[in-house]
Each structure stands twice: as C-alpha cells, then as structure tokens.
C-alpha positions as CSV (number, residue, x, y, z in Angstrom):
1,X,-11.4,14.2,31.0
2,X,-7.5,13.8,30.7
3,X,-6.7,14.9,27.8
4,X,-4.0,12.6,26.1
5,X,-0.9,13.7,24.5
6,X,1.5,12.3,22.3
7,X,5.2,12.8,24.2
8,X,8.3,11.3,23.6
9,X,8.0,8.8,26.1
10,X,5.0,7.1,24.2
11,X,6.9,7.5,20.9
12,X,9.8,6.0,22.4
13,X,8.0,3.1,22.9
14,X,5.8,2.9,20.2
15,X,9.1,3.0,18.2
16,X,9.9,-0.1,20.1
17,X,7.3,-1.8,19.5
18,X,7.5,-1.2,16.0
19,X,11.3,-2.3,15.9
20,X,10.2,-5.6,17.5
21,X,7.4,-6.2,15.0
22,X,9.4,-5.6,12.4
23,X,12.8,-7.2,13.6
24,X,10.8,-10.6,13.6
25,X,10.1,-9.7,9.8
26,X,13.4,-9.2,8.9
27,X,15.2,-12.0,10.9
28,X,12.4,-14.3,9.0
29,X,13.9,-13.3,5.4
30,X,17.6,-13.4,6.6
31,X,17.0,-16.9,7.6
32,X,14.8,-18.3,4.5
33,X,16.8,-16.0,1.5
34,X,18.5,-12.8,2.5
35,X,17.0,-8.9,3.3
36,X,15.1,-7.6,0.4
37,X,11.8,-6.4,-1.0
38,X,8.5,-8.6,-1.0
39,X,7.2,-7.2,-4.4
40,X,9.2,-6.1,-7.5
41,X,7.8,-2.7,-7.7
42,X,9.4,-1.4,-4.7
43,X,12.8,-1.4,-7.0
44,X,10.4,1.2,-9.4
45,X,10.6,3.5,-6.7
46,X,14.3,2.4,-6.1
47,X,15.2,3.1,-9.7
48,X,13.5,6.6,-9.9
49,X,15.3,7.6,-6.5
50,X,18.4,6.9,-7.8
51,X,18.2,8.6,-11.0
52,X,16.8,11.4,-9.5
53,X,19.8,11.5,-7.2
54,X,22.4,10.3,-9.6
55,X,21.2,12.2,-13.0
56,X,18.8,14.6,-11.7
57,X,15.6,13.0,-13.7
58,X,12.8,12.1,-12.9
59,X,13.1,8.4,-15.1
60,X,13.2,4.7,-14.6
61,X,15.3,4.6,-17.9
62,X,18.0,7.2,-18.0
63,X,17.5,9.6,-20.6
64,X,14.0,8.6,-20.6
65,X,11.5,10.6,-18.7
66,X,8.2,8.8,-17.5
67,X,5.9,8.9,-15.2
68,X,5.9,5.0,-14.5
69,X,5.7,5.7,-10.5
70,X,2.6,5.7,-8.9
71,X,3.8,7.5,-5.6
72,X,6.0,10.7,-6.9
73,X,6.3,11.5,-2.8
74,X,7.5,7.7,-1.6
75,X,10.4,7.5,-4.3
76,X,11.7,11.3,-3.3
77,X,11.3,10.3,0.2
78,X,13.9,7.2,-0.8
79,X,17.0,9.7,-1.9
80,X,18.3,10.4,1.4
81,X,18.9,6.8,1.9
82,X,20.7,7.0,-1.7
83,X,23.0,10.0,-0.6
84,X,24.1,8.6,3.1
85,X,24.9,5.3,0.5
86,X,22.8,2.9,2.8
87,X,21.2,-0.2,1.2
88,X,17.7,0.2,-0.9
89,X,16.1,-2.2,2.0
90,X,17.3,-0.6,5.1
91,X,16.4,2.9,4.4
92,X,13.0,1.5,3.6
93,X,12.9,-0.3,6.9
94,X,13.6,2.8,8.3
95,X,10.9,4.7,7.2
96,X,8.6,1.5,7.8
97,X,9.9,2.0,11.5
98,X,8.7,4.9,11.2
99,X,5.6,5.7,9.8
100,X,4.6,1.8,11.9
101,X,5.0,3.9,15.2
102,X,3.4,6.8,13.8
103,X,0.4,5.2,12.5
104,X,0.0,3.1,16.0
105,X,-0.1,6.4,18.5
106,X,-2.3,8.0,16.0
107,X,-4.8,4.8,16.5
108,X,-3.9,4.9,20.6
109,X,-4.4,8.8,20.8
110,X,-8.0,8.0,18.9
111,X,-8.6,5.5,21.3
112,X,-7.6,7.6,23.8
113,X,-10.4,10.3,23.1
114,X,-12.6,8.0,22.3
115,X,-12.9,6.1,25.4
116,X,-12.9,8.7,28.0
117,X,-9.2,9.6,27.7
118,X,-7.5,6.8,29.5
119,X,-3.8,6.3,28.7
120,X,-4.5,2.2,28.7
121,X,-6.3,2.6,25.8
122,X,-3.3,4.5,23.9
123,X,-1.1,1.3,24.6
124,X,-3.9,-1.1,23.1
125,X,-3.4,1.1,19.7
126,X,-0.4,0.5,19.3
127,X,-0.4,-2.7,20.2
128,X,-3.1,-3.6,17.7
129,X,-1.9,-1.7,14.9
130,X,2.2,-1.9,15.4
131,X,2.0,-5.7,15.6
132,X,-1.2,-5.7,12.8
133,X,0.5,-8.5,10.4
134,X,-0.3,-6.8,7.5
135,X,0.8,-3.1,8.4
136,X,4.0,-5.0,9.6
137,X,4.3,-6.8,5.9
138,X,3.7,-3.1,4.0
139,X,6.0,-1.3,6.4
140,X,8.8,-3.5,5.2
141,X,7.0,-3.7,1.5
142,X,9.4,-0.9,0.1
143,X,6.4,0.4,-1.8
144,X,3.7,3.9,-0.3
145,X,0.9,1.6,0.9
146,X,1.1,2.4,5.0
147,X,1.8,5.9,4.3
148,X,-1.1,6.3,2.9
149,X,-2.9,4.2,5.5
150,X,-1.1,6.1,8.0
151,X,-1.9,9.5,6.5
152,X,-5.3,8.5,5.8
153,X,-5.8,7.5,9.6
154,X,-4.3,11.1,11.0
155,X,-6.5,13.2,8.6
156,X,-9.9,11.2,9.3
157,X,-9.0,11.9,13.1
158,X,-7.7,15.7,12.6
159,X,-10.9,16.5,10.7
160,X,-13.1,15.0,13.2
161,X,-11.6,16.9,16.0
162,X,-11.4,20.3,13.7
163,X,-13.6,20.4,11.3
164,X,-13.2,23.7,10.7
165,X,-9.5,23.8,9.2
166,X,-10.5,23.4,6.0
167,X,-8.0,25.0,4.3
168,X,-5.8,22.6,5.5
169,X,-7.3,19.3,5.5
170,X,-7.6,20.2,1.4
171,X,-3.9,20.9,1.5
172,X,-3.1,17.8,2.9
173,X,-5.2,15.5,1.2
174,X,-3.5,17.1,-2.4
175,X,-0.7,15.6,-0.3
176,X,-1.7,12.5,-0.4
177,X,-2.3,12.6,-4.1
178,X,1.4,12.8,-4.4
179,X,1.7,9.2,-2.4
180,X,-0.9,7.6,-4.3
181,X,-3.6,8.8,-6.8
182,X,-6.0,6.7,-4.0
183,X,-6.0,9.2,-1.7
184,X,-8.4,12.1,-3.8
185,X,-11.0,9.8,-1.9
186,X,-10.6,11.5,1.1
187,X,-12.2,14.1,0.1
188,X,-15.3,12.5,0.3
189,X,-14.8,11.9,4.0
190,X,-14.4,15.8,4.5
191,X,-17.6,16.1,2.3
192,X,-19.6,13.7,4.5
193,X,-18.5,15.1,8.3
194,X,-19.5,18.9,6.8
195,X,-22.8,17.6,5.2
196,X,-24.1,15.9,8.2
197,X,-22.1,18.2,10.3
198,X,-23.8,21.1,13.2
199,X,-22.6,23.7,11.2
200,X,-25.5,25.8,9.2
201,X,-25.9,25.6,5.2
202,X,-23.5,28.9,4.8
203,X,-20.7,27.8,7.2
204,X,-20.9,24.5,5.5
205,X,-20.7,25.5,1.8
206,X,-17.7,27.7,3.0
207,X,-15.9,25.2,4.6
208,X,-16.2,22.5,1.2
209,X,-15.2,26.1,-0.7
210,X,-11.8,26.3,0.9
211,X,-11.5,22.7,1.4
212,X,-11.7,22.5,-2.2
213,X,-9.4,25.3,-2.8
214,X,-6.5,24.0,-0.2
215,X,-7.1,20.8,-2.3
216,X,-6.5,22.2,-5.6
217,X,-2.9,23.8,-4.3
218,X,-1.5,20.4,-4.5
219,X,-3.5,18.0,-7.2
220,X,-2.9,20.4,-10.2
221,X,0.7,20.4,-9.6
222,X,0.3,16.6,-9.6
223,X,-2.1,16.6,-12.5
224,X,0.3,18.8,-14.4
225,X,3.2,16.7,-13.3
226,X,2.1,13.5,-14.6
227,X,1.2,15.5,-18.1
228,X,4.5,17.0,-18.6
229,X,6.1,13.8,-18.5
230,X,3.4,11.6,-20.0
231,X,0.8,13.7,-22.0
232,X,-1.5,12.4,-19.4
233,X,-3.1,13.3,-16.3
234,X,-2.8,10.7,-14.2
235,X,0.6,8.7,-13.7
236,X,1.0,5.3,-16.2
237,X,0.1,2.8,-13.6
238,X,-3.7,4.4,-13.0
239,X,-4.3,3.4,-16.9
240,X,-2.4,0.0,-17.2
241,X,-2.9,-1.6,-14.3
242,X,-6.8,-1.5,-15.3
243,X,-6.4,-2.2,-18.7
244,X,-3.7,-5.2,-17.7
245,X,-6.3,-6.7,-15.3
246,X,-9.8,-5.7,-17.2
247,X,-11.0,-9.0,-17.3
248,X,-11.7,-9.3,-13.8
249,X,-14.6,-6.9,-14.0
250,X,-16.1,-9.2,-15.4
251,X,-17.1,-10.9,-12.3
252,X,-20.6,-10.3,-10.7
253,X,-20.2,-7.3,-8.5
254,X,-21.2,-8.6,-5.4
255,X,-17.8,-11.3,-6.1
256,X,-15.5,-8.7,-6.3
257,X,-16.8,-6.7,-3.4
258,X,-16.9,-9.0,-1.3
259,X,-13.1,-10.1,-2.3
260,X,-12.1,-6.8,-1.8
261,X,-13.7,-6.3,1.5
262,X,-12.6,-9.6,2.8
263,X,-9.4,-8.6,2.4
264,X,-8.9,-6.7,6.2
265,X,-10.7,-9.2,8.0
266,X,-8.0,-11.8,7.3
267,X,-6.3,-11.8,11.1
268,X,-7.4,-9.8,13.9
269,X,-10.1,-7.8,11.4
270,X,-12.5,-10.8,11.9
271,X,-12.3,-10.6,15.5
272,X,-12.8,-7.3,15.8
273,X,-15.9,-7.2,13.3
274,X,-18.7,-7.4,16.1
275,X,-16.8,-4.3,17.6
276,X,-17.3,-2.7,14.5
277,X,-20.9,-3.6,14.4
278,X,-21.3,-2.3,17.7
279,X,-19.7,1.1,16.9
280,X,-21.9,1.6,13.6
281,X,-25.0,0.9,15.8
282,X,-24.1,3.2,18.6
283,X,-23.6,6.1,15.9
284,X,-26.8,5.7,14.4
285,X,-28.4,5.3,17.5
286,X,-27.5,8.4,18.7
287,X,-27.5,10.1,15.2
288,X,-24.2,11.2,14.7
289,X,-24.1,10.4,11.0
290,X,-21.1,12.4,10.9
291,X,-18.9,10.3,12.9
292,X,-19.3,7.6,10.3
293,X,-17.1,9.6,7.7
294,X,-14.0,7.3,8.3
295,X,-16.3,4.5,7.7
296,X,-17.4,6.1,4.4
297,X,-14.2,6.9,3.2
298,X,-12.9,3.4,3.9
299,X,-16.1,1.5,2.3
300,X,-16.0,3.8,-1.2
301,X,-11.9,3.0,-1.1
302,X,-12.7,-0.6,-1.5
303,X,-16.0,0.0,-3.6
304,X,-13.5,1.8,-6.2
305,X,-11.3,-0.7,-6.3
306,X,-14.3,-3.6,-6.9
307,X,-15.2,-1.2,-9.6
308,X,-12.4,-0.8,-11.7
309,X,-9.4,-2.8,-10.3
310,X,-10.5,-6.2,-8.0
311,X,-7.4,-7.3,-7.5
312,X,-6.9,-9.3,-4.2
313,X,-3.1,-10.4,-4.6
314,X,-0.2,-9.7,-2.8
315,X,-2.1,-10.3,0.7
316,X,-4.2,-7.9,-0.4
317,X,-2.1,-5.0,-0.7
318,X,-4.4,-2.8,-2.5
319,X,-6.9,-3.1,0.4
320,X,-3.9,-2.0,3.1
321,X,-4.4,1.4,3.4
322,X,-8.1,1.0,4.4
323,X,-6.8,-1.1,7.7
324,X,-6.0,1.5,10.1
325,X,-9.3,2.5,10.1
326,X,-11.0,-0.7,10.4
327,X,-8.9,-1.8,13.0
328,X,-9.0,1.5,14.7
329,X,-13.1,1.5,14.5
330,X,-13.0,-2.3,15.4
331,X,-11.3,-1.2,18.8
332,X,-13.4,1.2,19.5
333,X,-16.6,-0.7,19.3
334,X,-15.1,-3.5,21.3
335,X,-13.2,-1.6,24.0
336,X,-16.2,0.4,24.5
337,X,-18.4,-2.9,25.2
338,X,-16.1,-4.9,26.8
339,X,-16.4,-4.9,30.8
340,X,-13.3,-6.8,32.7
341,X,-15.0,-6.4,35.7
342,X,-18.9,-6.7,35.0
343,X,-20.7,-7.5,38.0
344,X,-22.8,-10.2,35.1
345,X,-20.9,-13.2,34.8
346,X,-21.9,-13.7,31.3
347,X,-20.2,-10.4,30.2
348,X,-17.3,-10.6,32.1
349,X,-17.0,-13.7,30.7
350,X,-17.2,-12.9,27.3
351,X,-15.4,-9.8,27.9
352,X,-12.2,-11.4,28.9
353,X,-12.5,-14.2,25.7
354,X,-13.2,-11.4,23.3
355,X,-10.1,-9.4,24.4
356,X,-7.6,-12.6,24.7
357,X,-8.9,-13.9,21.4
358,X,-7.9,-10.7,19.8
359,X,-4.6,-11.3,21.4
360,X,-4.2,-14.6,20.5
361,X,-5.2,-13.5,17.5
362,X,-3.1,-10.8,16.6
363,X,0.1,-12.8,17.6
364,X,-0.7,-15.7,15.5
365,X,-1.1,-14.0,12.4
366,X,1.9,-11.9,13.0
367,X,4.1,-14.7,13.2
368,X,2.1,-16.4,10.2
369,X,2.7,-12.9,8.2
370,X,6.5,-13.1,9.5
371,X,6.7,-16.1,7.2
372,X,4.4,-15.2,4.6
373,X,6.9,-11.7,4.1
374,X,10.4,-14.2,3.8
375,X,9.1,-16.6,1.4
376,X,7.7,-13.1,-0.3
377,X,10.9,-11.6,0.0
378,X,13.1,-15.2,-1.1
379,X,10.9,-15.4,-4.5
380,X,12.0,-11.7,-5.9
381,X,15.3,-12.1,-5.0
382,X,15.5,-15.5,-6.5
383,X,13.9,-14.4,-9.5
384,X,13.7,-10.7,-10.1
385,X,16.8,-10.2,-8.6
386,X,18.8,-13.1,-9.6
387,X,17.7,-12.8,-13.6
388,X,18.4,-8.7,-13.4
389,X,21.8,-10.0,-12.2
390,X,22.2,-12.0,-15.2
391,X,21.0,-9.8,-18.0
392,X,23.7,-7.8,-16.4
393,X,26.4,-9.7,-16.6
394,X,25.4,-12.1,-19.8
395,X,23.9,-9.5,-22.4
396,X,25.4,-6.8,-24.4
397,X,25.3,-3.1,-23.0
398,X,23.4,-2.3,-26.1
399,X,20.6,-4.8,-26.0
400,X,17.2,-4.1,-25.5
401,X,15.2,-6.3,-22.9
402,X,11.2,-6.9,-22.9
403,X,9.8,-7.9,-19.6
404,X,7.5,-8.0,-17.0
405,X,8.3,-7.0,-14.4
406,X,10.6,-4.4,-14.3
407,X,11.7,-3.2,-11.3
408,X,14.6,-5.3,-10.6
409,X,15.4,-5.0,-13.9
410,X,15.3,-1.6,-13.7
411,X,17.4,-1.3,-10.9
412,X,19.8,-4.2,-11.8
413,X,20.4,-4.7,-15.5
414,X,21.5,-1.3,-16.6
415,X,20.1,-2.0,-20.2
416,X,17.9,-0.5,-22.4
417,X,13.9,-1.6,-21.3
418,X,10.1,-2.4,-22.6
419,X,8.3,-2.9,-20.1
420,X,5.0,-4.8,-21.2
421,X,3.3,-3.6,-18.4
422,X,3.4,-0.2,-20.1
423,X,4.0,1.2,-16.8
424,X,7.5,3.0,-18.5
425,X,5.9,2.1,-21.9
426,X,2.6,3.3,-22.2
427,X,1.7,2.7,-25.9
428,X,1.6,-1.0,-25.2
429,X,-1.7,-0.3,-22.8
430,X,-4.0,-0.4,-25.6
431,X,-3.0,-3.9,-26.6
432,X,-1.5,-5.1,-23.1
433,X,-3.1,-8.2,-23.1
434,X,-3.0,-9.0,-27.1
435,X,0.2,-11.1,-27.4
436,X,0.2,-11.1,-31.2
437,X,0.4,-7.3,-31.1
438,X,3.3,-7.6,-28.1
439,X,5.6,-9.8,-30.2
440,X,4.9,-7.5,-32.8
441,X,5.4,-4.2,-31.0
442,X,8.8,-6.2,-29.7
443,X,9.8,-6.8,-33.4
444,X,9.5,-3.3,-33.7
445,X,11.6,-1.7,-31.4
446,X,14.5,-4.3,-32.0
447,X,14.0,-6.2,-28.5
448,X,17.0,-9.0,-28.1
449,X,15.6,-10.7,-25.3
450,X,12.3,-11.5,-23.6
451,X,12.3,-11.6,-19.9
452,X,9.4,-13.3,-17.8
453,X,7.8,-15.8,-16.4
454,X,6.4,-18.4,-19.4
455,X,2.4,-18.7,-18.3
456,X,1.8,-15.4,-18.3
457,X,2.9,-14.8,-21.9
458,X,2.2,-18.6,-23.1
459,X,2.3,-17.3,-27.0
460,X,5.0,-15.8,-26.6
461,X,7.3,-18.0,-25.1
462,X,5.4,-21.0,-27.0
463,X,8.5,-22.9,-28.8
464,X,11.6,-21.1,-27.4
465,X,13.9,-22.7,-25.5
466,X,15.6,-20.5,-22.6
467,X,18.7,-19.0,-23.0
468,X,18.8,-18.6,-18.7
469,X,16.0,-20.1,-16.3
470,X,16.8,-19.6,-12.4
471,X,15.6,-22.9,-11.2
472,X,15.3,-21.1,-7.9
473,X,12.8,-23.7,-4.9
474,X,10.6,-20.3,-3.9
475,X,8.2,-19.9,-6.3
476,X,7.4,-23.6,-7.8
477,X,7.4,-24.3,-3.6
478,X,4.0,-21.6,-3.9
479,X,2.1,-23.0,-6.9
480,X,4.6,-20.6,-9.4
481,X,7.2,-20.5,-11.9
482,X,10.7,-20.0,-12.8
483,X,11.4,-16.6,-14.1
484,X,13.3,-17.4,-17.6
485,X,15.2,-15.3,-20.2
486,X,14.4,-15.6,-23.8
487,X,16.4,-14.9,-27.2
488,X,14.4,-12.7,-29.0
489,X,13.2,-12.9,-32.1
C-alpha cells in the first residue's frame, strides 16, 4: 500500500481550493452589503480580543471581567490580527483559509487510508469538504464552529490510527474544551474505540486511565477559568442559551432529533447518505464495532443538542462541527462502492450518476450557500452594525444600553451594556424570558435605552415609539425586522 503523506504540494493546493471557495463567499457580500460577519456573536469574540490586547482583560465590558465567550481559544487566537491592525473580518478569513484547507486534507489523507491508499482519493476530500457550503459559510462565520469540526475530524482519525497515545488524545481533547465546551464529547469516542478495541481488559483500563488523566491537564484549568471570572464552572453561554431557549424542549423528542440530525444532510449530506449506510453495514458485517467511534461521537453530539438545546437556526450552525465526519464517512461508503469501470452495466451506471450527482450537488449548494452567507452578512451590518454605529454617535458616553444582541454593540458603541441574553450579565438567566422581571431588572440598573428588535421583547417595546429604527431592505426581505432603539424608561 502507498502510504499517503501530507506535503506541501497538496497543502498548497488544498489552500487553493479553499481561497476559491471562500473568494466566491466574500465577493458575494461585497456585492449585496460590504465584508463582514454573518452572525453578531463573532464581534463577542472580537470585543474580548481586543480588550485582551488593548487592556490586558479578559472582558467584553472594560473594567468588567466575564466569561461571556464560549470559545476562550478562538478569541486569543483573534489578537494577532488586532496587533498587525488588520480588519476583524480578514484575519478571520484568514484563519477560515486555514483551518478550510486543513480540515479538507485531513478528510483526503482518511480517504486516502481508507481506500487502499490512492492519492485520487485525497483530492476528492478536499474537494468535498473545501467546497462543503456549509464548512465554507462557518469558515467565514468569525465564530470557533469549523475549528472544532476540524479538530474533531483530526483526533477521530489520530485515535483510530494510534490508539495507544492516550496521553495525548486526553490532552488534546481538554484542548478542545477551550474552543467550545462541545468538545468534552469526544471523549466518548476514545471510550468507544478502547472498549471494543483488540487490546485486553488491563491494557484497556490503562489507556481510559491516562486518557483521562491527559484530559484533566487541560479541562480543570478551563473549569477553574470560567469560575474565577463567573463563580461558575462552565462559561455564561452553556447556562443561558438553554435557559433563553427552554421552551423548545418541549417538543416530542423524536421532533427535535430529527431537526437536529436533518441539519447535515441539507446539500451534498443527502447524497451521500446511502454511502453512509453502506459504510455502517460493512463495519458491522465484519465486526469492527470499533471503527464506528466517529459515528458515535457524531450521533451523541447531535443527541445532546436535541436534549437540551434544539436549536436548528443559523443554517444550522450548532450541527456544523459534526459535518466533517458525516461527510468524510459518506465518502467513504460511496467511494468504496462505486465502480467507474464495472464490467455490469447497471453499476457502472449508477456509479457514474452517484458520483456526478454529488458533484452537481456540491456545486449547487455552494453557490446557493454563497448567497445565503451575503444576505447573512448584509442583515448584521445593516442592523447590528449600523445601530452600534448610532448608539455611538447619538447617546451620551455615560448611558447605559439594554440589548440583545450584543456583539456589535460590544464592539461598536463603547457604552456601558446589559446584555439580556445574560451572556455578559448572568443574573438575568433566571428570569431571561420574564419580560416583567427584564423591565424591572432595567429599571434597576438605570438603563437609558433599550436596543432590539420589537417581536422578540413585544412587552417591552409595547407603546414606545423609537427614538432610531434602521429601515434597512435585509431583514424584512427574509421574513424579519428592523432593529430599533428605544428611550428607556
């Protein structure tokens, strides 16, 4: 077998693939509204690096320390870009660049290995994951979610090939703890390949040992992180996000499953599903339970989320991470059915559709997520940005602003916040969704002007007339509103 290698030549072009994957992206949102973020949290992260850089604290409020940001790792990884003075956006693109390319030869070296060690199959990789529409959308997102995809997708693939570096994989996936809380999970997928592993009961329990150890190197820092800045373990978002969106739970389980497994078959996913059947069934046919454990770690990621945050907005943004490793699997499965050449019309046949509709496939929905990311990208600037901009320029320095979101804000307004997504402010979580308690908790801390969009605090806004209102075409043009500015009280 050739054993395939990742040189500099394949990164080199990997790179350009991901350049012209993402280029398309960003000439999209230059066109429609000018370069910027497609979600308001990427300016958390944006604020936090800053401050860091500028003030040497880790707040979104000067003066203020919180643990508001979900990814710790993501927003330190942001202050180079801060001290070279480049632009929030482009050092994020950068690193989207980046970790696209990455993520893309680690899929091509897996399909590599997996398919008898041909260097073809390293270029379908990154084909199939540099121009996967949503990988391109979250490289360009500003926020962690394909580093931990990508990170998730080189550790399932390192511990199936060395199983026996425990002490490292437990490193790294504390690592990963520090990109997002989400990726503890992949512990279980260590747990699985040594349970159903060759090794015997001894070797086994010694390998989960220092797994767990390595492990433990890197999540009690975070734990104890998060406490000295919040009295908590885990960071603000982990509590108020579920709390903010409780109510879905209430849905039957099998409704929020399926929305969150849904979720990666929207583009080339759904044609590579039957390849993904195929690669489950040739595992358990030949009883290597083991070689499931990406599976498993990508099924309990979207399990957890059904359980306690079903959230399918955003293009499903939440479910990104897991998509490397369906698409990865998918390929596998497929590539290792198809037959170009079968001497049986009927598979050659359906060998050469299968492979051109996942083509076809992949193309169409990356110039569909191309327009999906400006329009994305036109509503926070229009609104987020544009209202920060005001507050700026219209308010006193001394004011105090509620709103939701904050991020722009954050990064924009240089006044004093409450945020009523107690991601910065997290006494408002145990009454996040009680509006009667919000005004009153606003009352309270002397807020002088409410900024948000009116639906989603109707009783709050009920009656007041706005003092600013962007009237901005993006977000009414996608069944939304115009972010608005209110005197408060």
């Amino acid at each position: 077998m050739t054993r395939l290698r990742l040189d500099w030549r394949r990164l080199g072009i990997a790179l350009l693939a991901a350049l012209v994957a993402l280029g398309a992206y960003l000439l999209a949102s230059l066109k429609l509204g000018g370069m910027g973020f497609p979600l308001d949290d990427a300016w958390i992260h944006q604020t936090y690096a800053r401050n860091l850089v500028h003030l040497g604290q880790w707040a979104f409020v000067p003066n203020q320390p919180s643990a508001g940001s979900t990814s710790p790792l993501w927003a330190a990884l942001q202050s180079p870009g801060i001290l070279l003075g480049m632009s929030p956006w482009m050092w994020s693109a950068i690193l989207g660049l980046v970790g696209l390319a990455l993520t893309a030869c680690i899929a091509g070296l897996w399909l590599g290995k997996g398919l008898g060690g041909s260097g073809q199959w390293f270029w379908v990789g990154v084909v199939g994951l540099g121009f996967e529409w949503h990988l391109v959308w979250a490289a360009l997102s500003g926020m962690e979610t394909l580093l931990l995809g990508g990170a998730a997708l080189a550790l399932l693939w390192g511990m199936q090939n060395q199983p026996q570096r425990s002490l490292l994989w437990g490193a790294l996936v504390g690592l990963t703890v520090w990109i997002r809380p989400d990726g503890l999970t992949l512990g279980l997928a260590y747990a699985w390949l040594i349970l159903f592993g060759e090794a015997g009961m001894r070797t086994s329990a010694a390998r989960l040992g220092s797994f767990a150890f390595g492990a433990c190197l890197l999540i009690v820092p975070y734990l104890g992180f998060n406490y000295a800045l919040a009295g908590q373990i885990w960071p603000n978002t982990f509590y108020a996000k579920q709390a903010e969106y409780a109510v879905l739970r209430q849905a039957p389980l099998l409704a929020r499953l399926g929305g969150e497994f849904f979720q990666p078959l929207v583009g080339p996913g759904v044609v590579l599903l039957p390849g993904l059947l195929l690669w489950i069934l040739s595992k358990a046919r030949g009883r290597r339970w083991a070689d499931l454990a990406p599976l498993v770690w990508a099924s309990a990621y979207l399990t957890a989320y059904a359980l306690r945050l079903p959230v399918t907005y955003q293009h499903g943004r939440y479910a990104m991470p897991t998509i490397p490793v369906w698409i990865t699997l998918g390929l596998l499965g497929t590539l290792g059915w198809i037959d170009l050449d079968s001497q049986h019309n009927w598979r050659r046949i359906i060998s050469r559709g299968w492979l051109v509709s996942w083509l076809v496939v992949t193309g169409a929905f990356w110039l569909v997520g191309a327009r999906a990311f400006a329009r994305d990208v036109a509503v926070i600037n229009s609104e987020m940005v544009q209202t920060s901009l005001w507050v700026h320029e219209h308010t006193d320095s001394k004011d105090v602003i509620a709103a939701h979101d904050i991020g722009a804000l954050g990064y924009f307004g240089g006044r004093s916040i409450l945020d009523l997504a107690g991601l910065v402010n997290p006494e408002v979580i145990p009454f996040i969704r009680d509006q009667r308690r919000l005004g009153a908790y606003l009352d309270a801390r002397g807020a002088r002007y409410l900024m948000t969009f009116p639906d989603w605090y109707p009783s709050l806004t009920a009656g007041r007339v706005p003092v600013y209102r962007t009237h901005a075409p993006f977000s009414p043009s996608q069944g939304g509103e115009n972010m608005a500015v209110y005197s408060w009280p």
